[in-house]
C-alpha positions in Angstrom: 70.1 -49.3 127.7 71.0 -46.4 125.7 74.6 -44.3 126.6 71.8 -41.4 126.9 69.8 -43.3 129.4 72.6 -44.3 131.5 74.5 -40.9 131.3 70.9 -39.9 132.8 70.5 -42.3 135.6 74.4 -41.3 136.7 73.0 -38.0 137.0 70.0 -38.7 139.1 72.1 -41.2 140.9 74.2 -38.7 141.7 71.9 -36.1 142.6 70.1 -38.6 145.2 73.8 -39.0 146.3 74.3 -35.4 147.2 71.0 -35.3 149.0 71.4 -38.3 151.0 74.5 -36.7 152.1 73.6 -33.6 152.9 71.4 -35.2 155.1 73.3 -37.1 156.8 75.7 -33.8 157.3 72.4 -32.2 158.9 72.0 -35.3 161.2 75.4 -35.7 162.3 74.9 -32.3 162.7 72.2 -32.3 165.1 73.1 -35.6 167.1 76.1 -33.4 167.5 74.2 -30.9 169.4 72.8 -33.2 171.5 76.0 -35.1 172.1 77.5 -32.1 173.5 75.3 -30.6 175.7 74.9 -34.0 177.4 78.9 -34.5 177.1 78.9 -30.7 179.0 75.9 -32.4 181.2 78.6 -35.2 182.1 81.6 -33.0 183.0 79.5 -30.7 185.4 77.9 -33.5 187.1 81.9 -34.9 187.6 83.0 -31.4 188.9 79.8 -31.7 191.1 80.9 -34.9 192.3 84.4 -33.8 193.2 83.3 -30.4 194.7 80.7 -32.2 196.8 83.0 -34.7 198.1 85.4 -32.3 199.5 82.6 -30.1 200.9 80.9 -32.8 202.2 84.7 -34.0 203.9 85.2 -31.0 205.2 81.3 -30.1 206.6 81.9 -33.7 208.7 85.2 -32.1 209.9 83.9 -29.2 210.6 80.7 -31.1 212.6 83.4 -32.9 214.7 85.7 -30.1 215.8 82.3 -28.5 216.8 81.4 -31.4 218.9 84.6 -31.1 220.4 84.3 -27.4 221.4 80.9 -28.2 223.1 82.4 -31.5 225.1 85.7 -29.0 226.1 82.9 -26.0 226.8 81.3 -28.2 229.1 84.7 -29.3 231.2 85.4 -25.9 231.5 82.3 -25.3 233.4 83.3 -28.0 235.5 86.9 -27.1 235.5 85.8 -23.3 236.8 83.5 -25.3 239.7 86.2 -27.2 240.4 88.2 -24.0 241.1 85.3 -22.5 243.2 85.5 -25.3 244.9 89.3 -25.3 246.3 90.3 -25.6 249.4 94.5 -25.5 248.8 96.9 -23.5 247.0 98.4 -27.1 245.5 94.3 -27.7 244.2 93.5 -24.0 242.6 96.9 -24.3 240.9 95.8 -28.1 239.2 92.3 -26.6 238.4 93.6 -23.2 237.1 95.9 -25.4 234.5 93.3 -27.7 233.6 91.5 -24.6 233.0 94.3 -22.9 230.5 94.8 -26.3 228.6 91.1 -26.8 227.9 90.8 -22.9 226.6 93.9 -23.7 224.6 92.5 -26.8 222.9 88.9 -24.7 222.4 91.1 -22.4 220.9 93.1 -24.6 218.6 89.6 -26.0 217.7 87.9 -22.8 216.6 91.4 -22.2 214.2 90.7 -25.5 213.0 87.3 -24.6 212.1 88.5 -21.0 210.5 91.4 -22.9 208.5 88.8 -25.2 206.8 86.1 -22.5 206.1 88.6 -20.5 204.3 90.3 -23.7 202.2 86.9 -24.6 201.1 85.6 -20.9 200.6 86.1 -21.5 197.4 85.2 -24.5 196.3 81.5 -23.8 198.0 81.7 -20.9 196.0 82.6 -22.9 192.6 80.0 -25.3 193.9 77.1 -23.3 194.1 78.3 -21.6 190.8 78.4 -25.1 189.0 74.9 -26.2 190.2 73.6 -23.0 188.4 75.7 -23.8 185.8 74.4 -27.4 185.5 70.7 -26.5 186.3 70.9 -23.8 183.6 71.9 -26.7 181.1 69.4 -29.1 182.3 66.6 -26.7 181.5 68.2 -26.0 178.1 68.8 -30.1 177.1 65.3 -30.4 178.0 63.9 -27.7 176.0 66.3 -28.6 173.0 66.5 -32.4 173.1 62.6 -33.2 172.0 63.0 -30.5 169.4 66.6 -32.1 168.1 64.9 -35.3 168.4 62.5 -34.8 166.4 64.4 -33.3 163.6 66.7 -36.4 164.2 63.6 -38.5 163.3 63.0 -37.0 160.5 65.8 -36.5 159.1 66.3 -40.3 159.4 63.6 -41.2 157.9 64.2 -38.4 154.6 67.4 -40.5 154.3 65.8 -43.9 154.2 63.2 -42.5 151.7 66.0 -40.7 149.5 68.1 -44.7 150.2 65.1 -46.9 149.0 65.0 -44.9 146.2 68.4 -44.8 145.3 67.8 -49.0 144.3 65.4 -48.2 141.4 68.0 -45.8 139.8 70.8 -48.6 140.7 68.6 -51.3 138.8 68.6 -49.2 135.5 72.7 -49.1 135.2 74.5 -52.5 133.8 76.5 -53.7 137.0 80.0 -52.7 135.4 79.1 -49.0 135.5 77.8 -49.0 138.8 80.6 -50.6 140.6 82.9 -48.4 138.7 80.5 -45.3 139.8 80.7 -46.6 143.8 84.5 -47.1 143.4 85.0 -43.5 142.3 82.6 -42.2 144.6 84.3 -44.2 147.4 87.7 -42.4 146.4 86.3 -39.5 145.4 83.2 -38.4 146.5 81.4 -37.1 143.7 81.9 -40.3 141.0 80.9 -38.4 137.5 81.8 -34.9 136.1 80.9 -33.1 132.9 82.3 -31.3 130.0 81.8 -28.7 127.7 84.4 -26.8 126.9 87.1 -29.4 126.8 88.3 -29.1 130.4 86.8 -31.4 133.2 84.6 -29.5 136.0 85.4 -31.5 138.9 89.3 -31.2 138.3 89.6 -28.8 135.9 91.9 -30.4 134.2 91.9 -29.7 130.0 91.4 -33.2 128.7 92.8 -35.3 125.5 91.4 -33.4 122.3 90.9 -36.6 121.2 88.8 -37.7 124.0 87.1 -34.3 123.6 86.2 -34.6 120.1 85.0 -38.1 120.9 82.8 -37.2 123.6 81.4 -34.3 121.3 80.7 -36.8 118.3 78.3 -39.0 120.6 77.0 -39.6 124.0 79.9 -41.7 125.2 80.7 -42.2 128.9 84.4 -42.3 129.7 86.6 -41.6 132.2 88.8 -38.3 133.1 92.1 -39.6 132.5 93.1 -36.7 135.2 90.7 -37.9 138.4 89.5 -40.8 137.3 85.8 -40.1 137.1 83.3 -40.8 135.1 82.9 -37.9 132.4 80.9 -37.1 129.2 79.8 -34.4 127.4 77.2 -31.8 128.3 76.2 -28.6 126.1 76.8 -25.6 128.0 73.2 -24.5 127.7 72.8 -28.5 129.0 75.7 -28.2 132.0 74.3 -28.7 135.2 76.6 -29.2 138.6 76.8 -32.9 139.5 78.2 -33.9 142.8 
């Protein structure tokens, strides 16, 4: 295989390089998306949790004071019989404070029941504003994720098209280059580079004349002794961008 042919199979090598990876940009991209509105998904249903929990604590508090004002509110009905009933001073007195202490605890109750309404004001306010909040984003995952999905689908299988590909480029490079070419390209990103004007594109860095005047002779494939990567010569009506 020619220098020609293999400076040609770097390029298209290359090329399918920076188009597999723009795809997989444009999928990481786009399971990004969808990672975060179902990461968002996951913190509002934890704030729900929470809120609900100390609603929901303080609703059964709530429930029992009430139970108790309705027990006392009934044992002051009897308490006020009681009073209609007595016959002695000594027995109107006892009624009369049994009387007072059962409007006092009906009273401490209903402060109970006031305290607790205006502790968890706001978190049934935050409550009801997260459960819009949450069904709002529910509506929008659904409407987003089979569109995502699908581009997700696609986009995977563009990149194992552009992949299988890449093997019949691979085959038509002696095994030296190539692994020279994927160490680079691990390093590096982009494994080749071109010159025309003496100066390498990727680093811009003026090379050898020498080297130059080597690489100008004949089609030879060396290496940029600034970054390392794979360089030969191009015309400047021949230059093309290679990633």
């Amino acid at each position: 295989m020619s220098n020609v042919d293999q400076i040609r199979a770097l390029e298209e090598l290359a090329a399918m390089d920076a188009e597999v990876k723009t795809l997989e940009e444009k999928l990481a991209e786009e399971r990004g998306v969808l990672g975060g509105l179902k990461e968002s998904l996951k913190e509002l249903d934890e704030r729900l949790q929470v809120d609900r929990t100390t609603v929901g604590a303080a609703d059964k508090q709530r429930h029992e004071l009430q139970l108790d004002i309705r027990t006392m509110t009934q044992q002051i009905e009897h308490s006020r019989e009681k009073l209609n009933r007595s016959r002695t001073e000594r027995e109107s007195q006892a009624a009369q404070r049994e009387l007072e202490e059962l409007r006092k605890l009906v009273r401490d109750r209903e402060d109970e029941i006031q305290r607790i309404d205006t502790e968890t004001a706001p978190v049934r306010s935050q409550l009801e504003a997260t459960e819009a909040e949450h069904k709002g984003l529910t509506e929008e995952l659904a409407a987003k994720e089979g569109d995502i999905q699908a581009k997700v689908t696609q986009l995977e299988s563009d990149r194992q098209t552009r992949g299988g590909g890449r093997d019949l480029i691979v085959k038509r490079l002696p095994p030296v280059l190539y692994r020279r070419y994927e160490m680079i390209r691990g390093r590096r990103g982009a494994a080749i580079a071109q010159t025309s004007d003496g100066t390498c594109n990727k680093c811009n860095m003026a090379l050898p004349p020498q080297l130059y005047h080597r690489l100008r002779r004949e089609p030879l494939i060396e290496q940029c002794p600034s970054c390392n990567r794979i360089i030969y010569f191009a015309a400047p009506q021949q230059a093309t961008k290679v990633d």
